[in-house]
C-alpha positions as a Markdown table, in Angstrom:
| # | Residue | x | y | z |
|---|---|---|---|---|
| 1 | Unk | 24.8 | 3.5 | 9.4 |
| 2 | Unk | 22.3 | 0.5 | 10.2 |
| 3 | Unk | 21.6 | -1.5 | 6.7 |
| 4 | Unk | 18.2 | -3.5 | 6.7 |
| 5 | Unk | 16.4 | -5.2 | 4.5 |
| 6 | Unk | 13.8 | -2.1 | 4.5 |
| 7 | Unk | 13.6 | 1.6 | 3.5 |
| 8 | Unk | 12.5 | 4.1 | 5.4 |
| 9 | Unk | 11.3 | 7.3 | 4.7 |
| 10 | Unk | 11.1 | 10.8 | 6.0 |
| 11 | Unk | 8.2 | 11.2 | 8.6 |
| 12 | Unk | 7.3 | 7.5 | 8.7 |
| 13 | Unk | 8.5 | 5.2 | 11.9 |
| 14 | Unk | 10.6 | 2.1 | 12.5 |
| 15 | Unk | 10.7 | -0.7 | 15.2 |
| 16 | Unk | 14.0 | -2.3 | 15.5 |
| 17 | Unk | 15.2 | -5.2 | 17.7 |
| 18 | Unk | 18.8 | -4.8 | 18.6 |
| 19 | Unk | 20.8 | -7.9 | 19.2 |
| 20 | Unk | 24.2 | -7.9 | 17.4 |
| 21 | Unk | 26.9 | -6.7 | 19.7 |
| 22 | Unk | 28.1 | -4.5 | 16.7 |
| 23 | Unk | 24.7 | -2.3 | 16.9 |
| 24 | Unk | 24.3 | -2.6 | 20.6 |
| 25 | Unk | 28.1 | -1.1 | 20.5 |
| 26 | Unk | 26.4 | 1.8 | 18.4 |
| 27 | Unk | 23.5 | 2.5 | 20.3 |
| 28 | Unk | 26.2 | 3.3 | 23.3 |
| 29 | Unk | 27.7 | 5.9 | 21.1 |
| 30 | Unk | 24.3 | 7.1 | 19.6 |
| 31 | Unk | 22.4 | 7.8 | 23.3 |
| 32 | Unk | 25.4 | 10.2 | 24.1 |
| 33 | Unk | 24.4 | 12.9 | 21.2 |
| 34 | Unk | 21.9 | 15.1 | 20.8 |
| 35 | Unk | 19.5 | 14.6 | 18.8 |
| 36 | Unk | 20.6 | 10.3 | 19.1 |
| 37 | Unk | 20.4 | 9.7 | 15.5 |
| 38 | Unk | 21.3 | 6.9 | 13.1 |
| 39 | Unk | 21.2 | 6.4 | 9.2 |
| 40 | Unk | 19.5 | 3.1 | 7.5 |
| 41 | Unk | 20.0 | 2.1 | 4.3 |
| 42 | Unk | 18.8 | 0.0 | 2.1 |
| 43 | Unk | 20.7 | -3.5 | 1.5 |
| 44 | Unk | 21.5 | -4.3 | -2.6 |
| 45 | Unk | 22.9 | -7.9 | -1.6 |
| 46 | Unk | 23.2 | -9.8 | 1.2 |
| 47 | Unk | 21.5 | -10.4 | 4.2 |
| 48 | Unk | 21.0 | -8.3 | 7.9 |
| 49 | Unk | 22.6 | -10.4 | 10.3 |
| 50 | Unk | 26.5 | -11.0 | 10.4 |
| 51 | Unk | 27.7 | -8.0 | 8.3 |
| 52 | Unk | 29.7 | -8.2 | 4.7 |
| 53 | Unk | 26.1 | -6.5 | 2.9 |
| 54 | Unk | 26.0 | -4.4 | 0.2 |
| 55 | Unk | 24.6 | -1.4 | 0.5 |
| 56 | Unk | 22.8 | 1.3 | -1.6 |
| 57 | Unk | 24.2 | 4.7 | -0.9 |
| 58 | Unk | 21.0 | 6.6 | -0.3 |
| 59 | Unk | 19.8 | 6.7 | 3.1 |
| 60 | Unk | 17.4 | 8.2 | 5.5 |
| 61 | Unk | 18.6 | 9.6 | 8.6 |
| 62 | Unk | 16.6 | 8.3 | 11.6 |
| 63 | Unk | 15.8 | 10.3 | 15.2 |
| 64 | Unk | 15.6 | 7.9 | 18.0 |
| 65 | Unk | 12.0 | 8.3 | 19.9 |
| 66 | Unk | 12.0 | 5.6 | 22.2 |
| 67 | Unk | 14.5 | 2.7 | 23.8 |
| 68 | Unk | 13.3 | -0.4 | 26.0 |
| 69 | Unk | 16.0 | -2.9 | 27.3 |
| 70 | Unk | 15.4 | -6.4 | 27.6 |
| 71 | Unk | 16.8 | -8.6 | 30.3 |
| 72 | Unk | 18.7 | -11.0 | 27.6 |
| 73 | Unk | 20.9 | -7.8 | 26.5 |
| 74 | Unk | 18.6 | -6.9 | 23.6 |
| 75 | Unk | 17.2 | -3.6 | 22.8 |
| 76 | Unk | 13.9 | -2.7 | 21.1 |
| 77 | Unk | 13.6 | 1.4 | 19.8 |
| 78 | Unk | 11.5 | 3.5 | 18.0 |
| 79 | Unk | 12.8 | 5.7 | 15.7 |
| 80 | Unk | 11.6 | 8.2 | 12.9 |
| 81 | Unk | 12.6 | 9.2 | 9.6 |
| 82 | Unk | 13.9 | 13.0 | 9.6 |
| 83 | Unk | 16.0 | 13.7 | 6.1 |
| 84 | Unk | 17.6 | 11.9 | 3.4 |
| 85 | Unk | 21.5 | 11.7 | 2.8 |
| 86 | Unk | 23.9 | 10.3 | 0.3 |
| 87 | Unk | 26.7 | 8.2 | 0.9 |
| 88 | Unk | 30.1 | 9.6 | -0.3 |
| 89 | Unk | 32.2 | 7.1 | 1.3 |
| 90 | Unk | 31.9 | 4.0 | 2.8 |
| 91 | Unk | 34.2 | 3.9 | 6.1 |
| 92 | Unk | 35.9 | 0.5 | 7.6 |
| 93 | Unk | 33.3 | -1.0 | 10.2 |
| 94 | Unk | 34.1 | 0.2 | 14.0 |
| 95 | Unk | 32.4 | -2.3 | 14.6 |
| 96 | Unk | 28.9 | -1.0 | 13.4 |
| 97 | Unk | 28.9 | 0.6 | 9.2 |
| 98 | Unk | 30.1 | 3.9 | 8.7 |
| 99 | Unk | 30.3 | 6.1 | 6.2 |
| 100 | Unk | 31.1 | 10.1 | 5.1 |
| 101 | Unk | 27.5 | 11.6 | 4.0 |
| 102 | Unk | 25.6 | 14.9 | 2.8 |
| 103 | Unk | 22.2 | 15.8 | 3.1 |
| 104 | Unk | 19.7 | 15.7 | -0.1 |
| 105 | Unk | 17.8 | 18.9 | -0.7 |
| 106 | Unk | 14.3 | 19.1 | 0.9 |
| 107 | Unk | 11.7 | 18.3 | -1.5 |
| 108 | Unk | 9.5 | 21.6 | -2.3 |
| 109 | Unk | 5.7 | 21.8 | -1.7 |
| 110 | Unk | 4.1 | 23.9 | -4.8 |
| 111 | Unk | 0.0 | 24.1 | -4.4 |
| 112 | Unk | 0.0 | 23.7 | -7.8 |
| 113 | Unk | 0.7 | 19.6 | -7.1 |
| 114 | Unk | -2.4 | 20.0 | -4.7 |
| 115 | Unk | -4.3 | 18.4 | -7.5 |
| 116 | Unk | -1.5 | 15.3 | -8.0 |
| 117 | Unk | -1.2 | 14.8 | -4.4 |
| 118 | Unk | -5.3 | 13.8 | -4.1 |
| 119 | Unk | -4.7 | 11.7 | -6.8 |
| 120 | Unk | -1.6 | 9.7 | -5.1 |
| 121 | Unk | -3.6 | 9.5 | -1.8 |
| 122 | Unk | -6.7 | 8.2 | -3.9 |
| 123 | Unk | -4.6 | 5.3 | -5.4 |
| 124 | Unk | -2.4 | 4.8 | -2.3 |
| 125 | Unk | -5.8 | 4.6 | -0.2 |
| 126 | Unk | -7.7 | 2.7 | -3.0 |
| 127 | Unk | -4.8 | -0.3 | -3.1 |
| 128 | Unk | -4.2 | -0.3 | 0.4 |
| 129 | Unk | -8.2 | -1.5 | 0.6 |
| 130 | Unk | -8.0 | -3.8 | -2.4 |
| 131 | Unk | -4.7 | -5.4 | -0.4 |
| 132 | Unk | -6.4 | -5.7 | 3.2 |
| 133 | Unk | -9.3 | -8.2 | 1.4 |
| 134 | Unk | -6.6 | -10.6 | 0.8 |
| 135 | Unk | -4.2 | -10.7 | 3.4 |
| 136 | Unk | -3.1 | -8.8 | 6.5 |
| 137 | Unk | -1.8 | -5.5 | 5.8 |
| 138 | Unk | 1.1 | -3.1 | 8.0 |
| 139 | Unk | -1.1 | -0.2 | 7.3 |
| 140 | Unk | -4.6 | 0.5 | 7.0 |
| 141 | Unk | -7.0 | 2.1 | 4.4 |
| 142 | Unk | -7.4 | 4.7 | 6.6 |
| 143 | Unk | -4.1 | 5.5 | 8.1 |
| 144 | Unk | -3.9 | 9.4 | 9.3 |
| 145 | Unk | -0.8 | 11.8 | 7.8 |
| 146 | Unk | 0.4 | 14.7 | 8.7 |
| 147 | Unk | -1.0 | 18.2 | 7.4 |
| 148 | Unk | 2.3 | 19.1 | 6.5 |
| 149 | Unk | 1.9 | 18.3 | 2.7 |
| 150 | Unk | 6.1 | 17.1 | 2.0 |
| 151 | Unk | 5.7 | 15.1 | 4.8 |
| 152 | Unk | 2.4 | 13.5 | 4.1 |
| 153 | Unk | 3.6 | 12.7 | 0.7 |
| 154 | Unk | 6.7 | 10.6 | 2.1 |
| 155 | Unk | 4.3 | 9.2 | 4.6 |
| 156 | Unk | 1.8 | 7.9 | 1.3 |
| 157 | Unk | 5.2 | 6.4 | 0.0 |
| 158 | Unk | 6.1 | 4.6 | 3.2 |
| 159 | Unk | 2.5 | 3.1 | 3.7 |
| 160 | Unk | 1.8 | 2.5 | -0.1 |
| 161 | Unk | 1.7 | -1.4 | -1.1 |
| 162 | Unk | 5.7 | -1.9 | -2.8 |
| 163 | Unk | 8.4 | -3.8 | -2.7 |
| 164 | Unk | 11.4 | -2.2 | -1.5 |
| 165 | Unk | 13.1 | -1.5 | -4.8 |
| 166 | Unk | 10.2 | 0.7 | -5.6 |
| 167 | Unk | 10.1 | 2.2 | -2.2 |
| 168 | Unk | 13.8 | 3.1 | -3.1 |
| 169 | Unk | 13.3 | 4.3 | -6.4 |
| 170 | Unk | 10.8 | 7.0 | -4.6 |
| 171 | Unk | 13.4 | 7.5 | -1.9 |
| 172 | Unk | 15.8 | 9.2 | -4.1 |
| 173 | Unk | 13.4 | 11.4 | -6.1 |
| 174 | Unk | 14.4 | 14.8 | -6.7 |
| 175 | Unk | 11.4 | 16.9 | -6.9 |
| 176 | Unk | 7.9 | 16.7 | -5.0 |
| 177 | Unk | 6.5 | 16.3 | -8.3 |
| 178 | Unk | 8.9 | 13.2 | -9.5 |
| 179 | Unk | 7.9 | 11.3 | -6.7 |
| 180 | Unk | 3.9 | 12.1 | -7.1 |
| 181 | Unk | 4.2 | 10.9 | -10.2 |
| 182 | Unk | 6.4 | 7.9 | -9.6 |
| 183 | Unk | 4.4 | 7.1 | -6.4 |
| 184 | Unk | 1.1 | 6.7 | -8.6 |
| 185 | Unk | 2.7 | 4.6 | -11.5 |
| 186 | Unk | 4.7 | 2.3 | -9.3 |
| 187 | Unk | 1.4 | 1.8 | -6.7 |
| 188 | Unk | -0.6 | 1.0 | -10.1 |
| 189 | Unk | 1.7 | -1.1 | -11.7 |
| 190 | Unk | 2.1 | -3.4 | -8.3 |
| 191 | Unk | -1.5 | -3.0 | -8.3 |
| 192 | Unk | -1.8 | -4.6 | -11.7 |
| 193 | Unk | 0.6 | -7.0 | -11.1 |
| 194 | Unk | -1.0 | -8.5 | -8.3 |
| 195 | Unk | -3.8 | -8.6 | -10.2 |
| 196 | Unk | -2.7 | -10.1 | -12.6 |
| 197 | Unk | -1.2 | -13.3 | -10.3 |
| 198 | Unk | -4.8 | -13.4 | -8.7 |
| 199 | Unk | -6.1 | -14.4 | -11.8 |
| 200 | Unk | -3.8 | -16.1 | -12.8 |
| 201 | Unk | -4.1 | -18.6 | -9.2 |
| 202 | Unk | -7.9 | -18.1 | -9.4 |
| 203 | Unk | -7.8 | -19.9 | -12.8 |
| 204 | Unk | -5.9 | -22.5 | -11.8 |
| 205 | Unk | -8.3 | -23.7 | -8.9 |
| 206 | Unk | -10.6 | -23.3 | -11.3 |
| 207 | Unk | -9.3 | -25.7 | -13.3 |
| 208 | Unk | -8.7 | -27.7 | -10.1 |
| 209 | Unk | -12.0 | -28.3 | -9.4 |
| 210 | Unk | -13.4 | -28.6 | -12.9 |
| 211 | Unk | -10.8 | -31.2 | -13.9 |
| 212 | Unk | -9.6 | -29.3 | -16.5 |
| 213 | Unk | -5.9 | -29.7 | -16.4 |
| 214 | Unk | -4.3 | -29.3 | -20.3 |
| 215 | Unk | -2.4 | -32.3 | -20.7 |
């Protein structure tokens, strides 16, 4: 188990810099299996480095893709999101986290969601444009996903514009339709949010530059 500050979803990637001798210790273990897989989960408190977290007990299981070693000992790797697991029990540390798990159920594609799914792209696409006018962006407007319709739906979660609590809250959605739905009303309400804080700064250099401060 590797807890970050991050979630990560089926289908989408992850970079990772490896430096603690706990996960470097892991990675020993991990390159002797086949497929070398790993879980992240996200962290509930606490911070990355140093250990003594606490952790969420939904995680995403994640298929190493590529390794690079570095001459101070450190280790950079791609990995990719496969399936989601639960937690059942948290295991002592030996000397990276580990824990007993089960797999989730595989979200189900229905064409009847066809319809929900343009809409969720649409929004996802819409706010990733609004975002990229104000500040640099991980993903573009017009980042390519997969024509496999379950995985381009976790792909719009893992590129949409949230914070990670939201990313989480689509992580452990039960049904393809659930997490269309939640995808569009958490992307808008961000959306508005920001919004709303834009404004919110505009008017105040407004006021900055008209000299009308309230006293």
């Amino acid at each position: 188990m590797f807890p970050l500050g991050s979630v990560l979803f089926p289908g989408m990637p992850t970079a990772l810099h490896l430096f603690e001798e706990r996960y470097l210790i892991m990675l020993s273990r991990l390159i002797e299996q086949e497929p070398p897989e790993f879980a992240i989960v996200l962290i509930e408190r606490g911070t990355e480095a140093g250990g003594g977290e606490t952790r969420f007990r939904t995680a995403t299981v994640a298929q190493i893709t590529q390794l690079q070693s570095s001459t101070d000992g450190t280790i950079d790797l791609i990995a990719e999101g496969t399936r989601r697991i639960e937690v059942d029990e948290w295991l002592p540390d030996d000397p990276h986290p580990r824990a007993r798990v089960h797999d989730l159920p595989e979200l189900e594609w229905d064409e009847s969601l066809r319809p929900l799914r343009e809409e969720a792209e649409r929004v996802v696409r819409r706010e990733l444009a609004r975002a990229s006018e104000f500040g640099n962006i991980v993903w573009s407007p017009d980042v390519m996903v997969s024509d496999d319709p379950v995985e381009a739906v976790w792909q719009l979660a893992g590129v949409a514009p949230l914070g990670q609590l939201d990313q989480f809250t689509l992580l452990r959605s039960t049904s393809m339709e659930q997490l269309l739905t939640s995808l569009i009303r958490l992307t808008t309400e961000a959306a508005e949010m920001r919004t709303a804080f834009e404004d919110d700064d505009l008017g105040r250099e407004l006021d900055e530059l008209t000299g009308d401060d309230e006293d």
